[in-house]
N, C-alpha and C positions, 0 to 999 in steps of 0.2 A: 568400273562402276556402271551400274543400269538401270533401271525401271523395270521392277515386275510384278506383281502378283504377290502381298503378303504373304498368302498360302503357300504358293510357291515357294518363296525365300522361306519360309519356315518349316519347307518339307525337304529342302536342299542340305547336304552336309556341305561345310565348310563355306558357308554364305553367310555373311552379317549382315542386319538391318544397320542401316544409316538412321534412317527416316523411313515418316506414313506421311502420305499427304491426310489431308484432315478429312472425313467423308462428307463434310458439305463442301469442299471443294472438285465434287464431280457430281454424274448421275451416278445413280447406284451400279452395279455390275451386274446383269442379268445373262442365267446360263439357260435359254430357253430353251424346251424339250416341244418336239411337234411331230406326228404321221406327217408323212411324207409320201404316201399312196393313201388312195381311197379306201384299199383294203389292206390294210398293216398285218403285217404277219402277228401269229400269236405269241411269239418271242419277245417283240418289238411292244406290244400291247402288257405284257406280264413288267417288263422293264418298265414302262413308263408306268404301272400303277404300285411299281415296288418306289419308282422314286420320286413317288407321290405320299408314300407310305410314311407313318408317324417313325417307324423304325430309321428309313433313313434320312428323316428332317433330323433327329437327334444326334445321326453320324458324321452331317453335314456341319450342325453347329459345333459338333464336340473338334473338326478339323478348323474352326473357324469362320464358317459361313451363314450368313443369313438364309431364313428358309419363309 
């Protein structure tokens, strides 16, 4: 038995949920995205405005996740 990550457990084969903690029993869970040099590569700049994108706020709730 553990503690993990709904998402997790729901993307795992052969895991059962037990239980959720309720979500005002925490802060929320936040996956921050940030440059980490002054000058970001153009790779790094195209990712973070695709996963800023309406496209994958949609893919993210459709896995479960707040956006």
């Amino acid at each position: 038995m553990g503690v993990v990550y709904r998402t997790d457990a729901e993307a795992s084969d052969g895991v059962r949920l037990l239980g959720l903690f309720p979500s005002d029993a925490h802060e929320p869970i936040i996956y921050p995205i940030a440059a980490i040099s002054a000058h970001p590569s153009e790779g790094a700049l195209t990712l973070r405005r695709w996963l800023e994108s309406d496209d994958a706020k949609a893919i993210f709730q459709r896995a479960g996740f707040g956006t």
